[in-house]
C-alpha positions as CSV (number, residue, x, y, z in Angstrom):
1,X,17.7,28.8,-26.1
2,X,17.6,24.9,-26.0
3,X,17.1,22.7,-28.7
4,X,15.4,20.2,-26.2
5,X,11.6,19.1,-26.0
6,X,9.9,20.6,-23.2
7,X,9.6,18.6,-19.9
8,X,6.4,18.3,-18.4
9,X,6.4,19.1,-14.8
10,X,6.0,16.2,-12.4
11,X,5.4,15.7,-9.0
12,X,8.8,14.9,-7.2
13,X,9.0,11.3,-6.0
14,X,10.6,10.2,-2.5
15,X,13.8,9.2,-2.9
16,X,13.7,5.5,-2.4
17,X,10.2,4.3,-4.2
18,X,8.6,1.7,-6.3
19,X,9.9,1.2,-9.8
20,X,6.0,0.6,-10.5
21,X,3.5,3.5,-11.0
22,X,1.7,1.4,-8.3
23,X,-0.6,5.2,-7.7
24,X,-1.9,4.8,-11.1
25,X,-4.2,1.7,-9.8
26,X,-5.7,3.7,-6.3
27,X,-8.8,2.9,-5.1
28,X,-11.0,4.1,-2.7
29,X,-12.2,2.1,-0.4
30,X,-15.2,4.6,0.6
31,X,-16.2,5.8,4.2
32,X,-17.1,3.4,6.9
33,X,-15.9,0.5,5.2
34,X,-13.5,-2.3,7.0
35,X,-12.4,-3.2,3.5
36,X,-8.9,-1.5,3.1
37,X,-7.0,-4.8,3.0
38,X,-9.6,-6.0,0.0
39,X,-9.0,-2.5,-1.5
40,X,-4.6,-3.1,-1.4
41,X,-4.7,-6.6,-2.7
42,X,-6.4,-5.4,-6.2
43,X,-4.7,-2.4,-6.0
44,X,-1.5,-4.2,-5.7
45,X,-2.4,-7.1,-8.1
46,X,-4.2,-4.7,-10.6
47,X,-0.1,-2.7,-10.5
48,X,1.6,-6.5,-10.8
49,X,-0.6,-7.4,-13.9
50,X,-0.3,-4.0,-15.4
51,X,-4.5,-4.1,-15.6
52,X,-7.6,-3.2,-14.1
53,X,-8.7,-6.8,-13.3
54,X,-9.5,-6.7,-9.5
55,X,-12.1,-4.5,-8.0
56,X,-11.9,-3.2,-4.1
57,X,-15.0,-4.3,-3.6
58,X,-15.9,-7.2,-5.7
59,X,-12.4,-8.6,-3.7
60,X,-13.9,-7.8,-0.5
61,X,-17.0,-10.0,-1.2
62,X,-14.9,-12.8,-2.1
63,X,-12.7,-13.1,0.9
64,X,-15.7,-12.6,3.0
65,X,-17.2,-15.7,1.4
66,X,-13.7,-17.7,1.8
67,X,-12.7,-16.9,5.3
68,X,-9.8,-14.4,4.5
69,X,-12.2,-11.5,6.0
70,X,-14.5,-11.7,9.0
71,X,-17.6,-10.2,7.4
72,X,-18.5,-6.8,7.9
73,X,-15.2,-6.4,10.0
74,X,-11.9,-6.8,9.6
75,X,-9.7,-8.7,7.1
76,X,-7.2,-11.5,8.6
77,X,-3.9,-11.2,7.9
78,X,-2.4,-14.3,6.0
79,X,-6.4,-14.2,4.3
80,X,-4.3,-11.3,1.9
81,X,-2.3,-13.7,0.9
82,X,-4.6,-16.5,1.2
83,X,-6.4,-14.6,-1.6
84,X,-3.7,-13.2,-4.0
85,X,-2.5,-17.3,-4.1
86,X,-5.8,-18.8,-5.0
87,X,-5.5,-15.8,-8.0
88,X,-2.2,-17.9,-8.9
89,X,-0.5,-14.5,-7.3
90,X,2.5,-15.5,-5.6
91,X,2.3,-13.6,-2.3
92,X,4.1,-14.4,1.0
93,X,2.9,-13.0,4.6
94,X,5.7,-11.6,7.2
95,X,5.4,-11.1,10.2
96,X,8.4,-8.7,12.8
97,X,9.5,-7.5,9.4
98,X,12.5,-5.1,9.3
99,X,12.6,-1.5,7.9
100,X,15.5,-2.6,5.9
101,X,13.1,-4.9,4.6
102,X,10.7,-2.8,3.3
103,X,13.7,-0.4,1.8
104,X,15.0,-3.5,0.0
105,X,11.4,-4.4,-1.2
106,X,11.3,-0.8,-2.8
107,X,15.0,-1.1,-4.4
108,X,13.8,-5.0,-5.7
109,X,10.6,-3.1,-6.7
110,X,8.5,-6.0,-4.9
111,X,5.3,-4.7,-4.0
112,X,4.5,-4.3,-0.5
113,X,1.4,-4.2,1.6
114,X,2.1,-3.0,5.1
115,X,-0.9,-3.8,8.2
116,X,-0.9,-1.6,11.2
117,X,-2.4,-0.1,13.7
118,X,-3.3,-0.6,17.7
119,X,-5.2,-3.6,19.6
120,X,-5.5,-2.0,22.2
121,X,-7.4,0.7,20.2
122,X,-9.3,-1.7,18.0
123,X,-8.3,-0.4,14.5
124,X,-6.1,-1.5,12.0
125,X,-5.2,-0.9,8.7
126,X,-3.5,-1.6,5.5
127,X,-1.9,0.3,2.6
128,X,0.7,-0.2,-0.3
129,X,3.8,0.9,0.8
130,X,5.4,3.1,-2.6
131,X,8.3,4.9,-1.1
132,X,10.7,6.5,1.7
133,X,12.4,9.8,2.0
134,X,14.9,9.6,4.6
135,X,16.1,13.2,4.1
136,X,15.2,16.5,2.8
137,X,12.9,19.1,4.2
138,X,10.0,18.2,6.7
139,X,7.3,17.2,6.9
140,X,8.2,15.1,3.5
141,X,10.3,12.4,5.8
142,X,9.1,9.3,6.1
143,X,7.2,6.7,4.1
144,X,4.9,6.8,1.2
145,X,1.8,4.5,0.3
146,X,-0.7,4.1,-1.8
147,X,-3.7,4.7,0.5
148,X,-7.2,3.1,-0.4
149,X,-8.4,5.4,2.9
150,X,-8.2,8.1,1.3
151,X,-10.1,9.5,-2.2
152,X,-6.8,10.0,-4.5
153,X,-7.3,13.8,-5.2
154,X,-6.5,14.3,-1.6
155,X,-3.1,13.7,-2.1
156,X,-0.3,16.6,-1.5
157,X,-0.1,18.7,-4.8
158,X,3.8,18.1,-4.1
159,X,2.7,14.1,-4.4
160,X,1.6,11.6,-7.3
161,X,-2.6,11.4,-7.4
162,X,-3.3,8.4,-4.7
163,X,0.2,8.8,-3.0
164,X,0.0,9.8,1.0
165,X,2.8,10.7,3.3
166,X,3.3,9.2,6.9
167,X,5.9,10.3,9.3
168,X,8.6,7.5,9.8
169,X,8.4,7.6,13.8
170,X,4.4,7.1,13.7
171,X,4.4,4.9,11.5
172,X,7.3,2.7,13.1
173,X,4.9,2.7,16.4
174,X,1.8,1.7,14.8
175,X,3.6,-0.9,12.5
176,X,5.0,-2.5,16.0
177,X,1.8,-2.2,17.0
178,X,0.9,-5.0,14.9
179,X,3.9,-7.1,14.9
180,X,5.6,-5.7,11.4
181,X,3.0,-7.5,9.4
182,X,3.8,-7.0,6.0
183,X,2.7,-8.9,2.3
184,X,5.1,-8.9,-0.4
185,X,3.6,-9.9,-3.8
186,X,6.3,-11.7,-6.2
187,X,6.7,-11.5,-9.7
């Protein structure tokens, strides 16, 4: 018998992640909304300020009303940056962005929002990336992120609340897609 305090089971993590709980500050974005971008700035600024002090929606208003998002549609990219700077946020837009980027993001714990997607297809979409599992049994390869498409509770019971899995090879494709557009919020 052990003389140690009981651990409470946790959801295991991908191997390389965020040092930040950045699940902890999900938000859904709802159905038939264009808002996800809106949605991963205050979830990634609400995770940097350790805080509840931006709201999906209420952010999607405002970059509507400033030009960062072409209303009822889509959000532009340097308008997520745009924003997160006039909140004194220093945030930096990437565009043809490695994957060795994104890895090293994780290791610096610099939050990350990712843009992808297809023109071709008309659709596009943004999340915040928390992790990558290069190894270990399938289908839990691949990249992590903190998904405001997506209500939190539908999550894998293997993954954090808020924390959704994508494959690394359909991800890669749709990330190309879009010309590695990334965000990266600095402390």
């Amino acid at each position: 018998m052990s003389n140690d305090p009981p651990t409470e089971s946790k959801p295991p993590k991908p191997l390389y992640r965020a040092v930040t709980d950045l699940y902890l500050w999900h938000q859904y974005q709802g159905q038939d909304t264009n808002d996800c971008a809106a949605y991963c700035v205050a979830i990634a600024a609400n995770a940097l300020l350790g805080r509840a002090q931006f709201d999906g929606a209420q952010v999607a208003r405002e970059m509507e009303g400033r030009l960062h998002k072409i209303p009822g549609w889509a959000t532009l990219p340097w308008g997520i940056s745009a924003y997160l700077q006039s909140r004194q946020i220093p945030a930096r837009l990437r565009w043809l962005t490695s994957i060795e980027t994104l890895l090293l993001n994780l290791k610096e714990n610099r939050t990350t929002i990712v843009v992808l997607g297809d023109l071709l297809q008309r659709w596009g979409h943004a999340k915040v990336l928390y992790g990558y599992e290069p190894s270990g049994p399938a289908p839990e390869r691949g990249f992590y992120f903190v998904d405001p498409g997506y209500p939190r509770e539908w999550a894998r019971p293997s993954h954090p609340l808020g924390v959704f899995w994508q494959d690394q090879t359909q991800f890669k494709q749709q990330w190309n897609n879009l010309l590695r557009i990334c965000v990266e919020l600095r402390t």
